[in-house]
Backbone bond lengths (Angstrom), bond angles and torsions (degrees), N, CA, C in turn:
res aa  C-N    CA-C-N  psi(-1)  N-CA   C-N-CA  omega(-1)  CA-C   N-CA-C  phi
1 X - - - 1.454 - - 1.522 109.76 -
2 X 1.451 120.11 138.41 1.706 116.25 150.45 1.595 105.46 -26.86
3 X 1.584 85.43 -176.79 1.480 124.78 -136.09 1.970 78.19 -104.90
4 X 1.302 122.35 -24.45 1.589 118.06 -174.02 1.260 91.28 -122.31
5 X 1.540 134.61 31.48 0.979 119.70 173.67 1.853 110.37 -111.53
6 X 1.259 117.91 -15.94 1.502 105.47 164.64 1.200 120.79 -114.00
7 X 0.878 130.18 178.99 1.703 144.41 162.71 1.449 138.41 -79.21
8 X 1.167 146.98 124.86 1.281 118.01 177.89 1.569 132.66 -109.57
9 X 1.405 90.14 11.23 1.693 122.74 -165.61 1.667 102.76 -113.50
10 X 1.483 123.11 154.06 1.087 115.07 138.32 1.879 89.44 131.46
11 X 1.299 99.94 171.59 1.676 94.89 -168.53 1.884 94.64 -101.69
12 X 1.782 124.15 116.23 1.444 106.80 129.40 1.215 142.75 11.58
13 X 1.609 125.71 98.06 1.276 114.36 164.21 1.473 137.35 -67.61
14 X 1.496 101.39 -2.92 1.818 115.13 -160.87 1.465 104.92 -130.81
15 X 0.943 112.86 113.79 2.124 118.58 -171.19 1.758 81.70 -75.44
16 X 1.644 108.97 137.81 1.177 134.58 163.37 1.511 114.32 -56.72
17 X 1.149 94.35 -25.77 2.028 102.49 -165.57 1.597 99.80 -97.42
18 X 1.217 126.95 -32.75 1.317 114.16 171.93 1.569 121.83 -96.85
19 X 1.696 109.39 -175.88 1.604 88.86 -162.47 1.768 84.00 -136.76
20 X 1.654 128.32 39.77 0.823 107.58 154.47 1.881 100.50 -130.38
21 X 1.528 107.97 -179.54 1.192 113.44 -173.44 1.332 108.04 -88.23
22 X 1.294 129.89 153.05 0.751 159.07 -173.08 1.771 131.80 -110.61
23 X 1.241 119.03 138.39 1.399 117.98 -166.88 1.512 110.50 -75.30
24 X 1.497 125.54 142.69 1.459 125.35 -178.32 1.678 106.20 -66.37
25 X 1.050 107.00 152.99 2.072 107.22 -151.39 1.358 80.36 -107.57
26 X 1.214 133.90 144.83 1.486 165.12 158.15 1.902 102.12 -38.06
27 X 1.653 108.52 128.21 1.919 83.28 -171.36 1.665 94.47 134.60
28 X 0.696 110.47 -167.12 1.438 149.50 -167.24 1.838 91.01 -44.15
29 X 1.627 97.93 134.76 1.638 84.34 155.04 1.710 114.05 76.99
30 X 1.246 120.67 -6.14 1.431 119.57 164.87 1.505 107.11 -136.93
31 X 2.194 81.98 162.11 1.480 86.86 169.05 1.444 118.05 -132.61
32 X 1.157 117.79 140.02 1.847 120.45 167.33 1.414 90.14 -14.90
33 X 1.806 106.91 121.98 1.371 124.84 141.97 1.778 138.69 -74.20
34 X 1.306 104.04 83.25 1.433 115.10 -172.28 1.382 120.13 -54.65
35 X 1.218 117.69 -43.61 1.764 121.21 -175.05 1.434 99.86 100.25
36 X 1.349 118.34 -6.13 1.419 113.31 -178.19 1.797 99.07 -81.85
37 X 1.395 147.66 103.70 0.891 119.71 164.00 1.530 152.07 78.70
38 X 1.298 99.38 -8.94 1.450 132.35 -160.55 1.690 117.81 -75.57
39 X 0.978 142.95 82.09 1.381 155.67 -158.86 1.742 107.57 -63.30
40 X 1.462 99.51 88.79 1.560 91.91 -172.04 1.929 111.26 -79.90
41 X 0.911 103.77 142.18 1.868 106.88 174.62 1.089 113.35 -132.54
42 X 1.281 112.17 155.67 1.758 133.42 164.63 1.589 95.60 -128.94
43 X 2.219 83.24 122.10 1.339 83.84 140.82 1.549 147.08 -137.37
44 X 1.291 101.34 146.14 1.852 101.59 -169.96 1.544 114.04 -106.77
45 X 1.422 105.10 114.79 1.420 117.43 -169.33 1.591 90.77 -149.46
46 X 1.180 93.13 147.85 1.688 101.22 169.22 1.773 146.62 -74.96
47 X 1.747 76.67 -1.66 1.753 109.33 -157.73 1.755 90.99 -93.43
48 X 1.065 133.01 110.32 1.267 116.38 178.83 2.274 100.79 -77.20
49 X 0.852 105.13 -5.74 1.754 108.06 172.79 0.900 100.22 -87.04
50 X 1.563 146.81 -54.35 1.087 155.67 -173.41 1.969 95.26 -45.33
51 X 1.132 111.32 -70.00 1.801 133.46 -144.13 1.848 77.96 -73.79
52 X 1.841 131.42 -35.67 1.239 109.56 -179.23 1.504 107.67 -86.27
53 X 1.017 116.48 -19.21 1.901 122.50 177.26 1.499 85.62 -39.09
54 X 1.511 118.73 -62.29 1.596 112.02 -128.57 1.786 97.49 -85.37
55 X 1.040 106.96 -16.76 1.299 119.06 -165.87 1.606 109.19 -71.00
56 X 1.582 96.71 -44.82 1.861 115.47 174.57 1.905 107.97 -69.22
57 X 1.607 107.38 -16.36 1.433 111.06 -176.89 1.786 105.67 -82.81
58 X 1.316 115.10 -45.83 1.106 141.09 -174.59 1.472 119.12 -51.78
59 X 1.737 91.85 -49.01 1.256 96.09 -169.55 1.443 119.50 -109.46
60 X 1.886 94.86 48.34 1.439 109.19 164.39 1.729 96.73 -116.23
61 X 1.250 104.55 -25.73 1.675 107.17 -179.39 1.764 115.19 -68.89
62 X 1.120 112.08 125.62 1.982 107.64 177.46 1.287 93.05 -69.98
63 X 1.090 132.45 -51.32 1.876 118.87 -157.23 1.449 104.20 -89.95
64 X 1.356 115.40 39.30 1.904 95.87 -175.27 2.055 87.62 -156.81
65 X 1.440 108.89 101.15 1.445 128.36 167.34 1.610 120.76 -99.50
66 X 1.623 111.12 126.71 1.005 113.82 170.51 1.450 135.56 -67.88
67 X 1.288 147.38 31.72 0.992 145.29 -174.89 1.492 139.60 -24.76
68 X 1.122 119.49 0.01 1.341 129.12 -176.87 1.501 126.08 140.86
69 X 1.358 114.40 121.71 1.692 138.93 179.10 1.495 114.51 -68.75
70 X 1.380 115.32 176.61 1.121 122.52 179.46 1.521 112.11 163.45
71 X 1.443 123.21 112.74 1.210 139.92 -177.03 1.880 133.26 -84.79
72 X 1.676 94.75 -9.30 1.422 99.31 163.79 1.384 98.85 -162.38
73 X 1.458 122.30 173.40 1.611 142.07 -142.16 1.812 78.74 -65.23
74 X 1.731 99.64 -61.38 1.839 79.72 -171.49 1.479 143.17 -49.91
75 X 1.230 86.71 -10.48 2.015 101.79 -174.09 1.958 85.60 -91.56
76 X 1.131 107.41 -47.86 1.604 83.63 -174.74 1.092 119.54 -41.38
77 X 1.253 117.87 -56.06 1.544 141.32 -174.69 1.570 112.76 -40.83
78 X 1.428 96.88 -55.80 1.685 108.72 179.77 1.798 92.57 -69.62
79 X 1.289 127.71 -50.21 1.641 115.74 -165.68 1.615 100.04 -60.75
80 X 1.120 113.68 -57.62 1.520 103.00 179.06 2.052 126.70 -62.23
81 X 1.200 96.89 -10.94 1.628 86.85 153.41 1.258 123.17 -122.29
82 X 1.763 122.63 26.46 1.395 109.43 140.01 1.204 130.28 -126.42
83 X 1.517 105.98 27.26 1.299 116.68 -174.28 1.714 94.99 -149.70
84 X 1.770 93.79 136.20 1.586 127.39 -169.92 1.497 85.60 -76.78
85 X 1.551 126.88 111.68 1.763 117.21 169.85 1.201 79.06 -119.29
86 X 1.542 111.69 178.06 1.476 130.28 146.15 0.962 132.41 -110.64
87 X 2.051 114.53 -11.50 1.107 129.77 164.39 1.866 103.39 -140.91
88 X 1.548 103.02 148.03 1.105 128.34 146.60 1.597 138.92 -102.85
89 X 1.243 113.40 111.42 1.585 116.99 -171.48 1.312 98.85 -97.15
90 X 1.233 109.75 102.15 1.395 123.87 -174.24 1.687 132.15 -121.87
91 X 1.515 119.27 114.84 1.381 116.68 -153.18 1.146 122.13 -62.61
92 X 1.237 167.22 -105.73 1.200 162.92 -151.82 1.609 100.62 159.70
93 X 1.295 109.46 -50.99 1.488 111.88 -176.51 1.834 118.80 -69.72
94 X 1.381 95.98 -17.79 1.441 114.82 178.56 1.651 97.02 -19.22
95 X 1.769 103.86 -69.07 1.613 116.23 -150.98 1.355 104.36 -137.68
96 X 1.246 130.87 146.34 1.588 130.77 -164.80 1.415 108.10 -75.27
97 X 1.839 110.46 -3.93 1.562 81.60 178.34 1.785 90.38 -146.95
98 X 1.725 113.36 93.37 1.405 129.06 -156.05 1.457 85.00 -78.12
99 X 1.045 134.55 13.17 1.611 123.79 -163.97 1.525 115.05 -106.61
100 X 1.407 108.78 -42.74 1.220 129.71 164.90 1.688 126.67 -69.05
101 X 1.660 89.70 -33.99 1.550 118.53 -179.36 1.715 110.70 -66.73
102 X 0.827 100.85 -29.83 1.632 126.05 -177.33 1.800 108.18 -57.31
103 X 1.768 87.41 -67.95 1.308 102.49 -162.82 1.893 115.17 -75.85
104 X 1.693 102.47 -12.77 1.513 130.79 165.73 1.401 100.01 -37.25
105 X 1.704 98.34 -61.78 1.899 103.76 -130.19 1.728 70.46 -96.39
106 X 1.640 145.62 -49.48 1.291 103.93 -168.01 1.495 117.12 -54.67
107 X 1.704 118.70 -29.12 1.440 98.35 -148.60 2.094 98.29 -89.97
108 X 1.294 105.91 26.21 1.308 143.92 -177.42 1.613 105.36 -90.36
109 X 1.315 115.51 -52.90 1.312 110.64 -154.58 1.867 82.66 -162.12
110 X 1.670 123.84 89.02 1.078 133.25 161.30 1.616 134.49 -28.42
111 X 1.126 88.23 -32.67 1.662 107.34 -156.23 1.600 115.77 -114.44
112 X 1.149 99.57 -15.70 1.634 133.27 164.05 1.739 122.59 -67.25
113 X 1.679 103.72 109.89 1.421 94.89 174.78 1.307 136.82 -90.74
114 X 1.221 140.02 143.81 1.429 117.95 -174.00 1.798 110.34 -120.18
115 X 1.524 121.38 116.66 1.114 135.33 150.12 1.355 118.84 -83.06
116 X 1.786 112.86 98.13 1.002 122.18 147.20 1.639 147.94 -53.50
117 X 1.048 121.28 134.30 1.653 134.15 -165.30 1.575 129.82 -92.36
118 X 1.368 124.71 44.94 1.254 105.61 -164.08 1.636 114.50 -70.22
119 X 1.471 104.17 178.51 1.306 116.55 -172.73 1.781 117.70 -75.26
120 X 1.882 90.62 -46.47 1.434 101.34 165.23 1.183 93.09 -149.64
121 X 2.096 121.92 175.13 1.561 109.94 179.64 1.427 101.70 -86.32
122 X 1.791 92.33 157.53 1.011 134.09 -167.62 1.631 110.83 -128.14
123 X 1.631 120.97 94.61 1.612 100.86 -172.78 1.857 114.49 -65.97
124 X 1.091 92.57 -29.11 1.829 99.84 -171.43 1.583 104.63 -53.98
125 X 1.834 110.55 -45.67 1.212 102.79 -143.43 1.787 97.21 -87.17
126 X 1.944 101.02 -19.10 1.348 111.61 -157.67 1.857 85.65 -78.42
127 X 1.054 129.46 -39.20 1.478 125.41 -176.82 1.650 129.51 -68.24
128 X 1.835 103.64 -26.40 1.466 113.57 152.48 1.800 126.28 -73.14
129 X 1.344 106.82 -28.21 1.392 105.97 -171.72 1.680 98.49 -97.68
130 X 1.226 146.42 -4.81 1.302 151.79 107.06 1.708 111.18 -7.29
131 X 1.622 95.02 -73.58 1.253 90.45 -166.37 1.549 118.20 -64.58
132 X 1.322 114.20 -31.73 1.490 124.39 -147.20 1.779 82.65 -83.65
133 X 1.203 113.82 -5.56 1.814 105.28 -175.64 1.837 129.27 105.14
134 X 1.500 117.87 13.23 1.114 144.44 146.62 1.395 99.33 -31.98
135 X 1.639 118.41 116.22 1.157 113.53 162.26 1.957 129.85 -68.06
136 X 1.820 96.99 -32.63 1.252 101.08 -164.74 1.086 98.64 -152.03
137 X 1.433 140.59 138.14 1.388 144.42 176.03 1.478 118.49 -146.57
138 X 1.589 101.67 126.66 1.401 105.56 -148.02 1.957 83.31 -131.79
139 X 1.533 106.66 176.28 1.162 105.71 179.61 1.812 99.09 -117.42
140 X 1.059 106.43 -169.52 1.564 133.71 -145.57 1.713 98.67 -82.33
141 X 1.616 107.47 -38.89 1.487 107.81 171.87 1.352 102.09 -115.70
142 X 1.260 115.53 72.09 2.046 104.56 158.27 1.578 91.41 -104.81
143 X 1.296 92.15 150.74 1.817 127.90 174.38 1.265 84.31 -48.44
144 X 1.755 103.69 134.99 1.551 108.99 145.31 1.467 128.36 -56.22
145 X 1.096 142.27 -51.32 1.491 114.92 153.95 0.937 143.98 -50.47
146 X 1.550 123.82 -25.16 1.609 132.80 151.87 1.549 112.24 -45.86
147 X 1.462 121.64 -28.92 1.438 144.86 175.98 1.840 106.46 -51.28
148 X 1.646 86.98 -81.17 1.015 119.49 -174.17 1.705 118.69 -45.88
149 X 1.917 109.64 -54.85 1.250 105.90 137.58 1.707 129.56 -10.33
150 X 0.986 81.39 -86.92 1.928 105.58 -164.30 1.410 105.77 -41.51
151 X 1.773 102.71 -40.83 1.816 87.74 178.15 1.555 119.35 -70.68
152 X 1.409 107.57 -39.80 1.379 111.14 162.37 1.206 126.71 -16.70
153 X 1.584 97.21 -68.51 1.841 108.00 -165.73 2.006 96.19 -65.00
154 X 1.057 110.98 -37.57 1.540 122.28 -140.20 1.668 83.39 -92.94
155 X 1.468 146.81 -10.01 0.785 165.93 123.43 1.603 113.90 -26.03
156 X 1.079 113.03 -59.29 1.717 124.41 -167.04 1.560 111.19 -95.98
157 X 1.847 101.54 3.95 1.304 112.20 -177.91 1.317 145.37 86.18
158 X 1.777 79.40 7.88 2.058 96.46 178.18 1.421 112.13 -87.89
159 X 1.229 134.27 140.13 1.506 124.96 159.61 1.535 131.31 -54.93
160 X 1.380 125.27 115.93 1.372 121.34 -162.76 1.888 93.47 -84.61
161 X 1.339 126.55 152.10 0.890 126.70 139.66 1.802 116.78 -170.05
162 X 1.719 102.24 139.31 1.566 114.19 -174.24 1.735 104.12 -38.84
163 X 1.565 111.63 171.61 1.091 111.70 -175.54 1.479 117.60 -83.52
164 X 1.336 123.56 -22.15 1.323 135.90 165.19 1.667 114.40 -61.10
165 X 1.539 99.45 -44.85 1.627 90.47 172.80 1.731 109.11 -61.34
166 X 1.110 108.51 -29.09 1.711 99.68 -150.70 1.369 104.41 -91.39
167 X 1.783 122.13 3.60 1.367 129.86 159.10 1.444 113.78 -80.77
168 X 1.791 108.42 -32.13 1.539 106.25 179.79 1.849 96.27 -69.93
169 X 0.954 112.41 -48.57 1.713 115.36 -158.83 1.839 83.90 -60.56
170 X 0.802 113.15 -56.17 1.817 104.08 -169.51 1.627 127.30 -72.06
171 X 1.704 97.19 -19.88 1.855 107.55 151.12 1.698 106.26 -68.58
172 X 1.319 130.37 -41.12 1.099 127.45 -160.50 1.988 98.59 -71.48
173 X 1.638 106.37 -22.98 1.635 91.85 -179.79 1.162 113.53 -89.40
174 X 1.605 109.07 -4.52 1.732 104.67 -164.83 1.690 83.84 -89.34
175 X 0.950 157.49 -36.22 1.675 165.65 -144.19 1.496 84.16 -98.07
176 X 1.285 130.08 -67.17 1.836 97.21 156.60 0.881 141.51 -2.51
177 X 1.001 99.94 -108.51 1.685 145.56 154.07 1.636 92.59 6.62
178 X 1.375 106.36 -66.37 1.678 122.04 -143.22 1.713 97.25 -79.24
179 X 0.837 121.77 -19.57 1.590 123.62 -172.79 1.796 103.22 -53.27
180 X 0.954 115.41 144.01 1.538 113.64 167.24 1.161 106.14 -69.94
181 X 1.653 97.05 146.71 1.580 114.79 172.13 1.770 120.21 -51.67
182 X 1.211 100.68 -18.74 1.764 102.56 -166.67 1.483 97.24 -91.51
183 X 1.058 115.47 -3.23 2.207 116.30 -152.16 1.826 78.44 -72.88
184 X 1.406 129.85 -55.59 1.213 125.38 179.63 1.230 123.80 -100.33
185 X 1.454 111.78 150.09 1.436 123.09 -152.03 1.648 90.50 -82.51
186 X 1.751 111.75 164.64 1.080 100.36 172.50 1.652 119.40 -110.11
187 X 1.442 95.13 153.71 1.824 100.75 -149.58 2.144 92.31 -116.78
188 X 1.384 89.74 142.28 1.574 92.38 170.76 1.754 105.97 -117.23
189 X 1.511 113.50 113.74 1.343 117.99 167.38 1.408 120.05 -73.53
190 X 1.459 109.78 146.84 1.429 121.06 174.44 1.512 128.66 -70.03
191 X 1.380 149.17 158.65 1.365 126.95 -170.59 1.979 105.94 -56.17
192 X 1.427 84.35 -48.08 1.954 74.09 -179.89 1.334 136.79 -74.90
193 X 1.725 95.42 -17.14 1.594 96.23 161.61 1.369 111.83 -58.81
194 X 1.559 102.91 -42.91 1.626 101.23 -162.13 1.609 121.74 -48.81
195 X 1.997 94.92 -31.14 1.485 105.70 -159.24 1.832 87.55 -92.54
196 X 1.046 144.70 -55.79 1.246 130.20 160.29 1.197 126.69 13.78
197 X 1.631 101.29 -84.01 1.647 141.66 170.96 1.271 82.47 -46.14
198 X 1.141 145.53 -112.84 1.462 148.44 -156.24 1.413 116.03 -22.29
199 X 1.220 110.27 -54.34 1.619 115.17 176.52 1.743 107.69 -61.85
200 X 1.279 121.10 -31.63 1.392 117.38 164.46 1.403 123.37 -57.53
201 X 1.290 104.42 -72.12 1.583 112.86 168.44 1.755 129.54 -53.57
202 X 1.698 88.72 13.65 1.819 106.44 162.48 1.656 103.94 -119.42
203 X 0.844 103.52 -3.69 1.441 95.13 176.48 1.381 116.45 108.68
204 X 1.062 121.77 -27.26 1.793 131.29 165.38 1.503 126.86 -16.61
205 X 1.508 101.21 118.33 1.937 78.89 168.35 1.273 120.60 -108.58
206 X 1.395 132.01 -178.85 1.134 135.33 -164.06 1.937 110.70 -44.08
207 X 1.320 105.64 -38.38 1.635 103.63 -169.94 1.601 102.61 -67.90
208 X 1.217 103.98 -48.15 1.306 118.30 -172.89 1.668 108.59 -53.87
209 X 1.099 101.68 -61.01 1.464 106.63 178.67 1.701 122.98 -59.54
210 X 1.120 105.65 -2.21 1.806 123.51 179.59 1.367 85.48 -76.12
211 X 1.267 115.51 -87.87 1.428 136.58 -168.42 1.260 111.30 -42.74
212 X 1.397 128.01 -30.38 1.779 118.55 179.55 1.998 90.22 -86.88
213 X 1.196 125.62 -48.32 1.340 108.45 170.79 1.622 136.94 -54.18
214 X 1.578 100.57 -45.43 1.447 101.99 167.35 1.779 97.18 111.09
215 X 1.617 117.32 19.00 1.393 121.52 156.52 1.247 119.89 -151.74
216 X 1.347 133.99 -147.18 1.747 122.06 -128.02 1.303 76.21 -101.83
217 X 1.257 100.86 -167.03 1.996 127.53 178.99 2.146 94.12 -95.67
218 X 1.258 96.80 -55.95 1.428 79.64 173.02 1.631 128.24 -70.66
219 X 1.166 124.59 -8.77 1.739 114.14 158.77 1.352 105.36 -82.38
220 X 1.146 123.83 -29.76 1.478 107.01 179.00 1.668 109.59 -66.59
221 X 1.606 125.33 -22.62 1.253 135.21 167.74 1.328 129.50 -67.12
222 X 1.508 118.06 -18.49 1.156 145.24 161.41 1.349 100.27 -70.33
223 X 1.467 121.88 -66.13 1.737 108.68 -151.14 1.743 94.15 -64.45
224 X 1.397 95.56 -32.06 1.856 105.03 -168.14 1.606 105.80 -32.53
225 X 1.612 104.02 -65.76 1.351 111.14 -173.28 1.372 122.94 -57.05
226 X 1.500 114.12 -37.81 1.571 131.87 171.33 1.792 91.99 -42.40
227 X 1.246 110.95 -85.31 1.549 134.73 159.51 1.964 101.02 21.05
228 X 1.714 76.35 -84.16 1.757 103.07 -164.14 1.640 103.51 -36.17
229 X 2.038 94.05 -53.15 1.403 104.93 -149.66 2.051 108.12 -80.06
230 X 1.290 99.30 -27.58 1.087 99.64 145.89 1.675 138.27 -20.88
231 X 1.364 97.68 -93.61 1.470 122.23 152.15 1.465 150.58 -20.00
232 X 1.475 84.83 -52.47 2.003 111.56 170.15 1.879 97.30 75.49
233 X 1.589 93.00 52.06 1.497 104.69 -168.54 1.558 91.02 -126.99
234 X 1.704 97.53 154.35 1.413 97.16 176.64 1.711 114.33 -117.57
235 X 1.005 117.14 -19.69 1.435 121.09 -175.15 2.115 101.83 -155.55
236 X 1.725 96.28 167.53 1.586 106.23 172.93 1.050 110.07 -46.41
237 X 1.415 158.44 -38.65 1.174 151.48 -166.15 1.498 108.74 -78.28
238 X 1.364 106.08 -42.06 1.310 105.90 -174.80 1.684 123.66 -72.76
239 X 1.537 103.09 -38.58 1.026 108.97 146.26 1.595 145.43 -56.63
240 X 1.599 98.71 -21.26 1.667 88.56 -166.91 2.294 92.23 -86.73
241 X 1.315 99.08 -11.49 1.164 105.76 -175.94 1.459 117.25 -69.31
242 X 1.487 113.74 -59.87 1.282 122.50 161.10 1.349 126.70 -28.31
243 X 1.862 111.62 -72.47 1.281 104.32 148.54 1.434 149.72 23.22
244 X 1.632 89.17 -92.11 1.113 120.95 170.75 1.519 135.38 -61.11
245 X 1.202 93.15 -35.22 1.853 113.88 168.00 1.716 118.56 -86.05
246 X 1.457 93.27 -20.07 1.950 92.67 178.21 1.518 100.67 -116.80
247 X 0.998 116.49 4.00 1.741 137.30 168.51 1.996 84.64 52.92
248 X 1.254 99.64 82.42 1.860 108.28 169.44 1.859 99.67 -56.00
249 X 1.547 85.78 -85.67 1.227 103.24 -165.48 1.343 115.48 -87.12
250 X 1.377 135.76 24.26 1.437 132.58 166.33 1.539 120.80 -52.56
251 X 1.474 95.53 149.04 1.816 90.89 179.34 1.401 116.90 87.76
252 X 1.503 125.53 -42.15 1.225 125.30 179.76 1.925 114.50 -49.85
253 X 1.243 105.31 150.11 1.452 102.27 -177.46 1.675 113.71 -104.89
254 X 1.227 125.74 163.19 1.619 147.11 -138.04 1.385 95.71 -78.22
255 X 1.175 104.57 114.20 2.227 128.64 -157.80 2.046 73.19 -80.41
256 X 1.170 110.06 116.65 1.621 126.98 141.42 1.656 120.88 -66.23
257 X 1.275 112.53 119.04 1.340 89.70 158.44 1.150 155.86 -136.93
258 X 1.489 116.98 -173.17 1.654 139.42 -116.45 1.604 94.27 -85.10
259 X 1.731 102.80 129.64 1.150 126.77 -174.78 2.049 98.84 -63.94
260 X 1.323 101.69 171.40 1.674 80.50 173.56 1.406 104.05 -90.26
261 X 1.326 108.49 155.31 1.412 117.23 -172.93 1.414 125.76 71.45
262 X 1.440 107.02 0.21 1.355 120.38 -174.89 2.065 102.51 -102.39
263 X 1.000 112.79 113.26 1.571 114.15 138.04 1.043 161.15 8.16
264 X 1.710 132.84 31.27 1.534 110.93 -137.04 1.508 115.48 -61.83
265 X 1.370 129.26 -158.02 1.507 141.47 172.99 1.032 126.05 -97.88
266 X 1.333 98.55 2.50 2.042 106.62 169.67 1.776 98.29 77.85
267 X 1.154 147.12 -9.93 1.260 153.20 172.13 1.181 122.91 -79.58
268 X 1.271 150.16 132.78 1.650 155.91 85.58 1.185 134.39 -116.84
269 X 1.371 112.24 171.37 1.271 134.19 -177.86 1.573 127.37 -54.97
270 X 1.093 132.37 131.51 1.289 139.25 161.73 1.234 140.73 -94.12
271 X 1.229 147.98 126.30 1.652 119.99 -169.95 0.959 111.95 -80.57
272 X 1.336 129.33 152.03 2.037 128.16 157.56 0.833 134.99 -82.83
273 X 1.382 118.58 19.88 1.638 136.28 -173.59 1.039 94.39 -115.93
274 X 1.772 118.22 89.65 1.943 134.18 -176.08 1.695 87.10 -59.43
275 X 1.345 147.70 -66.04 1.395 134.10 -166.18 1.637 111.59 -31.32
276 X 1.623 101.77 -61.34 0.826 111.84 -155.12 1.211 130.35 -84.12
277 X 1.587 115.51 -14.36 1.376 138.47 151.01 1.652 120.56 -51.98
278 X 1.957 99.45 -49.85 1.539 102.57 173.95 1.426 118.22 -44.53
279 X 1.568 95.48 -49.74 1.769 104.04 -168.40 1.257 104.19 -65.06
280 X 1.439 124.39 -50.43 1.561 127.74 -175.17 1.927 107.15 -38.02
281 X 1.780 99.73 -59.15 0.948 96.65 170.82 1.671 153.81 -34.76
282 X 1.220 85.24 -56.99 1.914 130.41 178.35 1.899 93.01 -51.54
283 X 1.725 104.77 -49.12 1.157 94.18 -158.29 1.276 124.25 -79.24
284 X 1.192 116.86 -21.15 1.945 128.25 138.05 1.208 134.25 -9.62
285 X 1.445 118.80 152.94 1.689 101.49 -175.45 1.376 95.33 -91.11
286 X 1.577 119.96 154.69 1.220 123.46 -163.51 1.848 78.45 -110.33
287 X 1.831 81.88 136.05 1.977 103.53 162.80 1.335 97.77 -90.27
């Protein structure tokens, strides 16, 4: 962060000596939770200056409440299951492997976003934690309003990412893209793979996609892998990309959905905006 972006005053939300999280203390740095709108966050960074910076940033904003800290992967873990956030700003350095860590705490807390923190960019790590379903990933010095921004958007469900990431993420589709048509074999999907696949390449996650089909989260995890291996794909991104470049599911019409006990039609829609499908994708919890 800038030079007006942390704090150097103010009390810790997370005791060093214990190893669970702790509730944000009454004081400094918050505001009355209205229900109107109110963007609750945790944040877990290792920097206890850092975690009061954001708190003194925050708590000039009305729609943006701190709800609870956390100084290593285990306190995240514990903050995100006793505290209702909507976002987690979460460091990278937390745990040696933020990639996996990522995909932990969504399939942890569904509904929960996670803005990751690196130190400086990283294309490898910024293009796996993309993939694995990172809503927003920012580095170590973005402007507090560039901040503040980001939760917003990442809030309303858009994927945040710097402008350098979003040249790697869009080299990474043209290197797609560019592969010859023959490099992969050609594959024929089933009606429910097809509609699956479709519900991915909208952005859907596994729960969601139960319910527009009309079965569990784990058969939809089953066809997933069928899906991948199919494909010669490794994750949603990769897939929603492919897709998009061998046009799978194009043309199909807008999947309704399935009454219980009812059937769907093996059909939906896809978008044609390959960016914007990837990201939709990406931003999903990855099976």
């Amino acid at each position: 962060m800038g030079s007006t972006s942390v704090g150097s005053s103010g009390n810790t939300l997370v005791s060093a000596s214990t190893s669970t999280a702790v509730g944000v203390e009454p004081g400094e740095g918050l505001q009355p939770d209205d229900g109107k709108g109110t963007i609750r966050v945790i944040v877990a960074d290792t920097q206890a200056i850092f975690r009061a910076g954001l708190r003194k940033i925050f708590a000039l904003e009305d729609d943006i409440r701190v709800v609870g800290q956390a100084e290593s992967l285990d306190q995240t873990v514990a903050a995100i299951q006793k505290f209702s956030a909507d976002i987690v700003i979460f460091e990278a350095a937390l745990t040696p492997n933020p990639v996996d860590a990522v995909s932990d705490l969504l399939r942890q807390s569904a509904g929960c976003h996670i803005v990751v923190v690196l130190q400086e960019p990283d294309q490898e790590m910024t293009l796996d934690l993309f993939r694995r379903g990172a809503h927003g990933i920012v580095s170590r010095e973005i402007e507090p309003e560039v901040l503040v921004e980001c939760l917003r958007k990442v809030a309303q469900g858009e994927p945040w990412l710097e402008s350098r990431a979003v040249a790697w993420v869009m080299q990474a589709y043209r290197t797609q893209g560019m592969r010859p048509a023959g490099s992969r074999p050609k594959v024929s999907l089933t009606p429910k793979e097809s509609l699956i696949v479709s519900c991915v390449t909208q952005g859907m996650k596994n729960k969601e996609i139960a319910l527009r089909v009309g079965t569990t989260e784990q058969v939809v995890k089953n066809y997933l892998r069928k899906v991948y291996d199919k494909l010669g794909v490794a994750d949603r991104l990769e897939l929603a990309l492919y897709c998009l470049n061998h046009r799978v599911v194009e043309g199909m019409a807008q999947a309704k959905p399935a009454a219980p006990g009812q059937p769907t039609n093996g059909h939906a829609a896809v978008t044609t905006d390959a960016p914007a499908a990837a990201a939709a994708a990406a931003s999903g919890s990855r099976s």
